[in-house]
Biopython code that builds the backbone (N, CA, C, O; Angstrom):
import numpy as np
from Bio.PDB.StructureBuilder import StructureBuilder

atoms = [
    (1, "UNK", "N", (-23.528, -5.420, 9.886)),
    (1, "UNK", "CA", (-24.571, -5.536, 8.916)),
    (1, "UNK", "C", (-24.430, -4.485, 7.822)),
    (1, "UNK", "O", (-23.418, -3.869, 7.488)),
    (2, "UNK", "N", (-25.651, -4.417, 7.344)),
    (2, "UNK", "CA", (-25.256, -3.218, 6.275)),
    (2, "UNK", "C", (-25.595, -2.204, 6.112)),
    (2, "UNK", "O", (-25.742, -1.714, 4.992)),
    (3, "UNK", "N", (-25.846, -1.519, 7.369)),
    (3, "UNK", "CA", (-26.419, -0.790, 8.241)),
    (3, "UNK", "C", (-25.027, -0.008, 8.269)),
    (3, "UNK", "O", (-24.620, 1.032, 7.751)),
    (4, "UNK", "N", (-24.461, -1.018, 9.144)),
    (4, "UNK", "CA", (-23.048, -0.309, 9.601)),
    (4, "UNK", "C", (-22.169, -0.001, 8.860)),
    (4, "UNK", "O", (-21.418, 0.914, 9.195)),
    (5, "UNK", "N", (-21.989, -0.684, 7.597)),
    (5, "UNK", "CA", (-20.891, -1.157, 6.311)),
    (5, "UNK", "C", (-21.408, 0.782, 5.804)),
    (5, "UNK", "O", (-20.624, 1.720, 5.947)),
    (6, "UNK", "N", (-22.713, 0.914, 5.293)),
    (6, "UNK", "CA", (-22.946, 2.274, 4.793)),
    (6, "UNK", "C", (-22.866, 3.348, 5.368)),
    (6, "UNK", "O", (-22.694, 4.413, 4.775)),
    (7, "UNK", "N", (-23.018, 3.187, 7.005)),
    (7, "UNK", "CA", (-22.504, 4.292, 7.718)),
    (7, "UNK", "C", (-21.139, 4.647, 7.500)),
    (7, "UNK", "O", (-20.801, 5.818, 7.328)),
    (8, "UNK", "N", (-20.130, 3.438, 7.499)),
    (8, "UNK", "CA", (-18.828, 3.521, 7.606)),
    (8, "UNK", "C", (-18.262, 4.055, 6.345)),
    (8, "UNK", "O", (-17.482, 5.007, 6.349)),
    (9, "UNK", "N", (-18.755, 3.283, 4.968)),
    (9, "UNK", "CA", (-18.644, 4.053, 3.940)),
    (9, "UNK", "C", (-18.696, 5.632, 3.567)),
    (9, "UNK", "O", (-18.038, 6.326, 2.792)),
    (10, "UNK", "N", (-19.813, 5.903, 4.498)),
    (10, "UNK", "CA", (-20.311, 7.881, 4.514)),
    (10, "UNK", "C", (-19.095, 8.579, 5.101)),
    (10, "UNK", "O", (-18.351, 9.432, 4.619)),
    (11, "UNK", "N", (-19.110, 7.908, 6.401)),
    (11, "UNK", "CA", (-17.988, 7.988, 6.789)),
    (11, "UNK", "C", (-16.587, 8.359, 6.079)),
    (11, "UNK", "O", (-15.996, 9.438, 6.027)),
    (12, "UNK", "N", (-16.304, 7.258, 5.619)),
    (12, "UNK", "CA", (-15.123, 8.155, 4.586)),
    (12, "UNK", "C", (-15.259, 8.885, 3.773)),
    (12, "UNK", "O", (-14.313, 9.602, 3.446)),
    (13, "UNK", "N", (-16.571, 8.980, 3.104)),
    (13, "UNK", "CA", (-16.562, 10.121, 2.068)),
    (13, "UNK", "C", (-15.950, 11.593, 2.904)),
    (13, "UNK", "O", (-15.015, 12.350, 2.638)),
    (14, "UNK", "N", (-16.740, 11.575, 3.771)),
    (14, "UNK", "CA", (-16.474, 12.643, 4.927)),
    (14, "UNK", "C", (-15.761, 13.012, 4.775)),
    (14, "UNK", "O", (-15.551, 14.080, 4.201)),
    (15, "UNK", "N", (-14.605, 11.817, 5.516)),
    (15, "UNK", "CA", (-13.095, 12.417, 5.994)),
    (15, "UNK", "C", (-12.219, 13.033, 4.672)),
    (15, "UNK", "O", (-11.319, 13.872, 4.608)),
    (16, "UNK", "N", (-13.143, 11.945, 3.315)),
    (16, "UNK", "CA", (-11.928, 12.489, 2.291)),
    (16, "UNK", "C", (-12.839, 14.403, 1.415)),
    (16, "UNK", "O", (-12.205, 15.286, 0.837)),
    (17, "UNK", "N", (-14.046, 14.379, 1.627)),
    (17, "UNK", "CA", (-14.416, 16.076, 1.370)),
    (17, "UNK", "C", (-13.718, 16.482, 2.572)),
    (17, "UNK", "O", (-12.651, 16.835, 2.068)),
    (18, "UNK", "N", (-13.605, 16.649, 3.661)),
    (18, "UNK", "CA", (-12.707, 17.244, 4.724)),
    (18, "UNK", "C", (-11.914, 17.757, 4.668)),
    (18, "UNK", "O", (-11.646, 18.884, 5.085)),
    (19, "UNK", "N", (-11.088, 16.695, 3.879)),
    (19, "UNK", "CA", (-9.523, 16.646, 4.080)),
    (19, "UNK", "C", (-9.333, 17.629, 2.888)),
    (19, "UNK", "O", (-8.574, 18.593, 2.994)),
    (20, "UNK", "N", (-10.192, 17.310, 1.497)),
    (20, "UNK", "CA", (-10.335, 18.263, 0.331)),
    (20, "UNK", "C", (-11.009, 19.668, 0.732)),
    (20, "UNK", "O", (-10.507, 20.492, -0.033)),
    (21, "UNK", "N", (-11.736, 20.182, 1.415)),
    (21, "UNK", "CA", (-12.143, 21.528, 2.290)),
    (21, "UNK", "C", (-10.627, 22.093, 2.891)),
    (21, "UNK", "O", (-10.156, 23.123, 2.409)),
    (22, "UNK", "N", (-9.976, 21.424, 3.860)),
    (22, "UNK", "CA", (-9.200, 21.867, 4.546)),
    (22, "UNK", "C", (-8.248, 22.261, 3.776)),
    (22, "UNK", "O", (-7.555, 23.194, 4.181)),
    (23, "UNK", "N", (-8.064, 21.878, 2.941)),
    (23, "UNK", "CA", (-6.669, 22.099, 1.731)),
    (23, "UNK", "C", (-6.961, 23.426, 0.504)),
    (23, "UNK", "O", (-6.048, 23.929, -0.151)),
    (24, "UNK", "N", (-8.258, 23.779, 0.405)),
    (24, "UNK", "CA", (-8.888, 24.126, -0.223)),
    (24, "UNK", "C", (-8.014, 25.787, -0.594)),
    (24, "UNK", "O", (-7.135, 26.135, 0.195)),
    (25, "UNK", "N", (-8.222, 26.354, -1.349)),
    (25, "UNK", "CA", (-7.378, 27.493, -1.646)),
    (25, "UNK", "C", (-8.009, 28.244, -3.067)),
    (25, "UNK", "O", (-8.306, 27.457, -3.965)),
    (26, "UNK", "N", (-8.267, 29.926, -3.371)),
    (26, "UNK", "CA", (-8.423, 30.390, -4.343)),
    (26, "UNK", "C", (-7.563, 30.365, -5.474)),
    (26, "UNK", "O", (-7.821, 30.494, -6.671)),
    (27, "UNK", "N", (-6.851, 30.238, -5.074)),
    (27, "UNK", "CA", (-5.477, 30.278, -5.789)),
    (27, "UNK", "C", (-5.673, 28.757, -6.509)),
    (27, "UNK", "O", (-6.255, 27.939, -5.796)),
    (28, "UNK", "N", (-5.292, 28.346, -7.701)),
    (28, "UNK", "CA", (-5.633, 27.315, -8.330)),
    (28, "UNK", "C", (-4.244, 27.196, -8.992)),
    (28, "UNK", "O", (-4.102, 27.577, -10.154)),
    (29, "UNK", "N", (-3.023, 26.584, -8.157)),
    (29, "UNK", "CA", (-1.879, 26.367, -8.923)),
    (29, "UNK", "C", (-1.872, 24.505, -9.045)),
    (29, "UNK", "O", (-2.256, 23.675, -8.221)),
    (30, "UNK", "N", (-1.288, 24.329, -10.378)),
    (30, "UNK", "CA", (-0.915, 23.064, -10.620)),
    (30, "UNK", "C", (-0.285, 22.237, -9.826)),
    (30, "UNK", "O", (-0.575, 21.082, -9.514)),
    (31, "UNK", "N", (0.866, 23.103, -9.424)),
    (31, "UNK", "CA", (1.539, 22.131, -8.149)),
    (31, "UNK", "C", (0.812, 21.665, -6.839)),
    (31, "UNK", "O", (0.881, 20.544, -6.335)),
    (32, "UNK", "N", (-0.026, 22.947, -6.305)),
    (32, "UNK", "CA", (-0.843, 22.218, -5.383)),
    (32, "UNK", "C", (-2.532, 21.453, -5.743)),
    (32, "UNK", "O", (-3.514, 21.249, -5.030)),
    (33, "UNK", "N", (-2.300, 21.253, -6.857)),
    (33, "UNK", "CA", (-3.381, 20.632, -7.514)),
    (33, "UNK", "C", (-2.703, 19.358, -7.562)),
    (33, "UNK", "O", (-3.089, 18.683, -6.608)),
    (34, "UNK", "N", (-1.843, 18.733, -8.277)),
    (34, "UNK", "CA", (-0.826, 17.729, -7.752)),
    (34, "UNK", "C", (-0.811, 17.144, -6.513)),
    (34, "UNK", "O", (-1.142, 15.969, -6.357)),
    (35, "UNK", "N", (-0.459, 17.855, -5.619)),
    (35, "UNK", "CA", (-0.157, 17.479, -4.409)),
    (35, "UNK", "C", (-1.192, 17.155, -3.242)),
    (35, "UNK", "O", (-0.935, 16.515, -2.223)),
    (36, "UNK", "N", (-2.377, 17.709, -3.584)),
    (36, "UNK", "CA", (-3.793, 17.442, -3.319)),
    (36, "UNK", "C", (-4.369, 15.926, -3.814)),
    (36, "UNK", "O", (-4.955, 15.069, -3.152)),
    (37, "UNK", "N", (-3.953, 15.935, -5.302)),
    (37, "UNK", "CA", (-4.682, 14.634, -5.511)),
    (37, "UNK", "C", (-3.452, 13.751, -4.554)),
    (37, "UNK", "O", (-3.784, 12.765, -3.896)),
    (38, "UNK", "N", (-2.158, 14.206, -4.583)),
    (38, "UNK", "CA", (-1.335, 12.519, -3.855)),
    (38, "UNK", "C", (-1.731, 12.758, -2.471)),
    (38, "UNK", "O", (-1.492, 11.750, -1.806)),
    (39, "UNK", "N", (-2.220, 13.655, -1.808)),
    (39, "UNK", "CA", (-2.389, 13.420, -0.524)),
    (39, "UNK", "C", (-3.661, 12.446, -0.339)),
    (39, "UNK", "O", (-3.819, 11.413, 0.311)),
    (40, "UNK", "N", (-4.462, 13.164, -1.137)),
    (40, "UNK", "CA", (-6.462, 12.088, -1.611)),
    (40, "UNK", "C", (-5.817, 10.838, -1.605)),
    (40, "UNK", "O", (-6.330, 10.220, -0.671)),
    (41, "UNK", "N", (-4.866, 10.052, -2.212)),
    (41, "UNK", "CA", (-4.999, 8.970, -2.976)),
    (41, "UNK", "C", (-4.391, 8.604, -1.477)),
    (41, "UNK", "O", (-4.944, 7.628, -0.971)),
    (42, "UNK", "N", (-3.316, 9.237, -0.655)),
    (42, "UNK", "CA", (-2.531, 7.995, 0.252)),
    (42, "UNK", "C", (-3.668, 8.367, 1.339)),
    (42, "UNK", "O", (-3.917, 7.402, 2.061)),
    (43, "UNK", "N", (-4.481, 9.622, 1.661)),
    (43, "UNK", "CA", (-5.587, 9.359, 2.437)),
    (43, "UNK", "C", (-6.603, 8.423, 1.888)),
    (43, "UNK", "O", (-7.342, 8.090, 2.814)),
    (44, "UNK", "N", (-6.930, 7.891, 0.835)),
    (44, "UNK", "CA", (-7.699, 6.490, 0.701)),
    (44, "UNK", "C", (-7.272, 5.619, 0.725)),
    (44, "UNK", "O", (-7.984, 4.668, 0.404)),
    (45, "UNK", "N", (-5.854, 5.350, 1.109)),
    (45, "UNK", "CA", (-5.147, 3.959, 1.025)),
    (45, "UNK", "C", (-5.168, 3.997, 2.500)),
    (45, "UNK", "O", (-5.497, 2.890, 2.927)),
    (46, "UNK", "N", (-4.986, 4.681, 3.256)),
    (46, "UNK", "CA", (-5.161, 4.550, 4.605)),
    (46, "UNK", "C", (-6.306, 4.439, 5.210)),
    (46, "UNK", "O", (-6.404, 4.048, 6.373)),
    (47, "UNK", "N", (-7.071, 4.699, 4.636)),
    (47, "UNK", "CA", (-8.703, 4.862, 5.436)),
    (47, "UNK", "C", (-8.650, 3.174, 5.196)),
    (47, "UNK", "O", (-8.583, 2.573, 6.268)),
    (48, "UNK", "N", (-8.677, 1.898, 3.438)),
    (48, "UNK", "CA", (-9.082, 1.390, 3.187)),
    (48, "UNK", "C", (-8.349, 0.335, 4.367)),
    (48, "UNK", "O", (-8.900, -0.567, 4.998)),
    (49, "UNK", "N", (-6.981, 0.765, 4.420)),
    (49, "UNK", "CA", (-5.492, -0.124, 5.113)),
    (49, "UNK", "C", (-6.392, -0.146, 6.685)),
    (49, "UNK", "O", (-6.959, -1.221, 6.883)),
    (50, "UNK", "N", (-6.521, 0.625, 7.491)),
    (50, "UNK", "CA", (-7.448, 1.030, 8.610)),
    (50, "UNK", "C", (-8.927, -0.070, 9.018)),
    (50, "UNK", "O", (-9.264, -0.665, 10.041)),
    (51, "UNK", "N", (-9.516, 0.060, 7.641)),
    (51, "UNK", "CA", (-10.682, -0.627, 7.905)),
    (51, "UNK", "C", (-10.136, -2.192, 7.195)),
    (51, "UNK", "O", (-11.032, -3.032, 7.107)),
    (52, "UNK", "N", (-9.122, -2.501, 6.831)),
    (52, "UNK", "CA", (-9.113, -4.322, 6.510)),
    (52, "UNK", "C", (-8.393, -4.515, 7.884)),
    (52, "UNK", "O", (-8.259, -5.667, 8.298)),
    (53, "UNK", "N", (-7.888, -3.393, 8.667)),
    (53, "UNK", "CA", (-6.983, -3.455, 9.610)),
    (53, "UNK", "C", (-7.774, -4.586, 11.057)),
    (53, "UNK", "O", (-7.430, -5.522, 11.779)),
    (54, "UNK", "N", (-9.263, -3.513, 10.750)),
    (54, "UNK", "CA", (-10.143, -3.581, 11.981)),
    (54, "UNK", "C", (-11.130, -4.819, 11.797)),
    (54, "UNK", "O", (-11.662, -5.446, 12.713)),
    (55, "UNK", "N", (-11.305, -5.102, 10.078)),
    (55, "UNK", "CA", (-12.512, -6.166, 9.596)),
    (55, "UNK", "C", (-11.666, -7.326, 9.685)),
    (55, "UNK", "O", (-12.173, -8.248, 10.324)),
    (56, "UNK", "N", (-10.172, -7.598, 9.081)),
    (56, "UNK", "CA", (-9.689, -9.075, 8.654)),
    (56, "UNK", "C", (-9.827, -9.745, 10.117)),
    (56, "UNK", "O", (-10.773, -10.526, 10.229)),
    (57, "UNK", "N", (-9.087, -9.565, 11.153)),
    (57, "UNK", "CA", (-9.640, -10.144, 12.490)),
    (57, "UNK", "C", (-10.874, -10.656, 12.613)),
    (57, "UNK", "O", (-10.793, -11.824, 12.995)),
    (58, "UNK", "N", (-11.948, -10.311, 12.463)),
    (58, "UNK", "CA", (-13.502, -10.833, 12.737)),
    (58, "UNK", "C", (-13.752, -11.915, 11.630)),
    (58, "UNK", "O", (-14.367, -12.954, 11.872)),
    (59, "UNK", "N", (-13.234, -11.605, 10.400)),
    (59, "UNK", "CA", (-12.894, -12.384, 9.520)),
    (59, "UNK", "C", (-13.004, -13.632, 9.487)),
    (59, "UNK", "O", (-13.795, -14.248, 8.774)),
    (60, "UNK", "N", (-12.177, -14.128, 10.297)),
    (60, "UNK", "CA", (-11.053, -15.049, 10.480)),
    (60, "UNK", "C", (-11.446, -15.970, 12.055)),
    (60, "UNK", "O", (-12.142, -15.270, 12.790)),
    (61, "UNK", "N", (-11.190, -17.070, 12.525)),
    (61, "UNK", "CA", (-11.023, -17.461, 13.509)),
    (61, "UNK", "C", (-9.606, -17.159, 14.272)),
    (61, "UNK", "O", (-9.579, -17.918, 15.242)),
    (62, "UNK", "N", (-8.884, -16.675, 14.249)),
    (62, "UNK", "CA", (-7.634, -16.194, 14.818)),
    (62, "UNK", "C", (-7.780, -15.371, 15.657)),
    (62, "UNK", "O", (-8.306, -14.294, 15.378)),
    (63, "UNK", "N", (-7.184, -15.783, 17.396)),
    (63, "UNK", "CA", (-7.173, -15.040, 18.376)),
    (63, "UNK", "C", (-6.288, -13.530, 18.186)),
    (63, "UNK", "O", (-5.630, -13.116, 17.232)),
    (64, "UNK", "N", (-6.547, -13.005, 19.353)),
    (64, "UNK", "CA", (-5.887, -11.523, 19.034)),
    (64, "UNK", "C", (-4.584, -11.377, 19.155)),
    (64, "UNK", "O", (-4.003, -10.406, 18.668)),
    (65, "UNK", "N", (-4.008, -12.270, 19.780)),
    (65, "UNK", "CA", (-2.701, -12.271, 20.298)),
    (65, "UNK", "C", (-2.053, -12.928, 18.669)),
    (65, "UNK", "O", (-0.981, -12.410, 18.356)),
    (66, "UNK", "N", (-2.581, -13.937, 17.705)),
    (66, "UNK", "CA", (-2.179, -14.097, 16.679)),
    (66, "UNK", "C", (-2.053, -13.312, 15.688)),
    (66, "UNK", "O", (-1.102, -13.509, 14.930)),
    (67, "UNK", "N", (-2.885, -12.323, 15.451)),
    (67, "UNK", "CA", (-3.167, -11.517, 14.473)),
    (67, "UNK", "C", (-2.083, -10.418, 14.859)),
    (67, "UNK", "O", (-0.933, -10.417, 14.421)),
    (68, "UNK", "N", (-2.680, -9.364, 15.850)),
    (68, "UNK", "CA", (-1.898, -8.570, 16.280)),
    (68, "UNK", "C", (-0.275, -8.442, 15.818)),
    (68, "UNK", "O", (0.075, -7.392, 15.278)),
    (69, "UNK", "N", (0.309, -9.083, 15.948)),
    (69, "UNK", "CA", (1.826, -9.143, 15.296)),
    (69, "UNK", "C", (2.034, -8.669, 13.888)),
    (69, "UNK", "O", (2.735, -7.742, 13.482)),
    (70, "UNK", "N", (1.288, -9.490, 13.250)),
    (70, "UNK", "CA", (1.102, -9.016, 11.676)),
    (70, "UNK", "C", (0.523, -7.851, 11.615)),
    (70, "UNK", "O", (0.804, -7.157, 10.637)),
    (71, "UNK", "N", (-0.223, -7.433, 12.402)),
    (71, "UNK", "CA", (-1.132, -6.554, 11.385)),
    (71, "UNK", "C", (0.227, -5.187, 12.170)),
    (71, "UNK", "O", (0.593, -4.237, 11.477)),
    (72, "UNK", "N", (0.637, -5.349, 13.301)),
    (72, "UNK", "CA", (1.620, -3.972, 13.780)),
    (72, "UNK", "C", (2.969, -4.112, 12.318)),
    (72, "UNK", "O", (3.200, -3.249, 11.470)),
    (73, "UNK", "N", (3.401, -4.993, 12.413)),
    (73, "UNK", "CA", (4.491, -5.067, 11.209)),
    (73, "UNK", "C", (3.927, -4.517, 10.081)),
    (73, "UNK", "O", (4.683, -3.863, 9.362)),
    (74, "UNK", "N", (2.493, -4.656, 9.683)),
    (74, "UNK", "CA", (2.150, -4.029, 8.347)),
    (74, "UNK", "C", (1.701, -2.845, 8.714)),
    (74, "UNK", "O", (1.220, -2.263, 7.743)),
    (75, "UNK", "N", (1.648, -2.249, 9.663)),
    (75, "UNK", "CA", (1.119, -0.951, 9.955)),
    (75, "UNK", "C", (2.565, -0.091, 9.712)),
    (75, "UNK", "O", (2.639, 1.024, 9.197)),
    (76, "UNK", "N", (4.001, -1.134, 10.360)),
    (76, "UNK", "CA", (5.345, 0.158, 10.691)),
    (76, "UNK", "C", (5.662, 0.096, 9.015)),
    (76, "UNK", "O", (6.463, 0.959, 8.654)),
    (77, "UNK", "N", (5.186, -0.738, 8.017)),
    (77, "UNK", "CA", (5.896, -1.048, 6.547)),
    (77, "UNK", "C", (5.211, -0.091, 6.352)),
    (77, "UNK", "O", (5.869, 0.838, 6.820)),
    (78, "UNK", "N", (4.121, 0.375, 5.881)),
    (78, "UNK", "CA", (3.366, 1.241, 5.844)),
    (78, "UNK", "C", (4.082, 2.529, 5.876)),
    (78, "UNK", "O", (4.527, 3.039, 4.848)),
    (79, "UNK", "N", (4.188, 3.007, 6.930)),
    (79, "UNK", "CA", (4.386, 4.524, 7.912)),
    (79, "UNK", "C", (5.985, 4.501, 7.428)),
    (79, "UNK", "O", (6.467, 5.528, 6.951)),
    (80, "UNK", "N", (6.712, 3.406, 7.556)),
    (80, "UNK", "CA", (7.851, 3.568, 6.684)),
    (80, "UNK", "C", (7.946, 4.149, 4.929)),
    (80, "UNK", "O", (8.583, 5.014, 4.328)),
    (81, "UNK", "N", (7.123, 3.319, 4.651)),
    (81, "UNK", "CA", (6.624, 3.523, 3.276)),
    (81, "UNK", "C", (6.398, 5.072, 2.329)),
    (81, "UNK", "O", (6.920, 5.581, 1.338)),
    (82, "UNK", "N", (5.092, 5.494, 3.489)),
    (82, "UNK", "CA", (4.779, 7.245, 3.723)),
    (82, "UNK", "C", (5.809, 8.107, 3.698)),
    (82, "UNK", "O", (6.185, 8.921, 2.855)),
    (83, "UNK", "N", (6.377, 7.657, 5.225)),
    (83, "UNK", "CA", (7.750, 8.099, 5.508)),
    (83, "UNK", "C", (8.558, 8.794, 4.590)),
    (83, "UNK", "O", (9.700, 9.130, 4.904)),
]
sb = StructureBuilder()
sb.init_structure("model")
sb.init_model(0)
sb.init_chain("A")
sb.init_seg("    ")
for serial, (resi, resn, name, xyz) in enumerate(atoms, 1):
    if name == "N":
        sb.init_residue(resn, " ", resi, " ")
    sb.init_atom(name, np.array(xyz, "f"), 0.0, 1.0, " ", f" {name:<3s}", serial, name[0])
structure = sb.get_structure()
């Protein structure tokens, strides 16, 4: 519902101030100003990759044993991708 949809949304805000806290530094150099935003951007492609990961299934009438295949192949393209 949409109950859950806005929890889940908060949710990532979370993880992505987190992830921006943890990285966090006085020091204000360009390069790791750079490298901060590309980490932000492939941590929101993963959070978003994650949650179509977990929603397209319910989606869909397709058993688990159908889906499953695809969605592991797009998970290793992925992590290759990162890689």
């Amino acid at each position: 519902g949409i109950a859950n949809k806005m929890i889940g949304f908060v949710a990532l805000i979370v993880i992505l101030v987190g992830a921006r806290m943890t990285v966090w530094s006085e020091k204000s150099e360009q390069e790791y100003s750079q490298n901060l935003r590309k980490a932000v951007v492939l941590l929101l492609i993963g959070e978003i990759g994650y949650w179509v990961y977990s929603a397209a299934p319910q989606a869909t009438d397709i058993g688990g044993l159908k889906a499953f295949l695809p969605q592991a192949i797009g998970m290793v393209i992925v992590a290759v991708i990162y890689a």
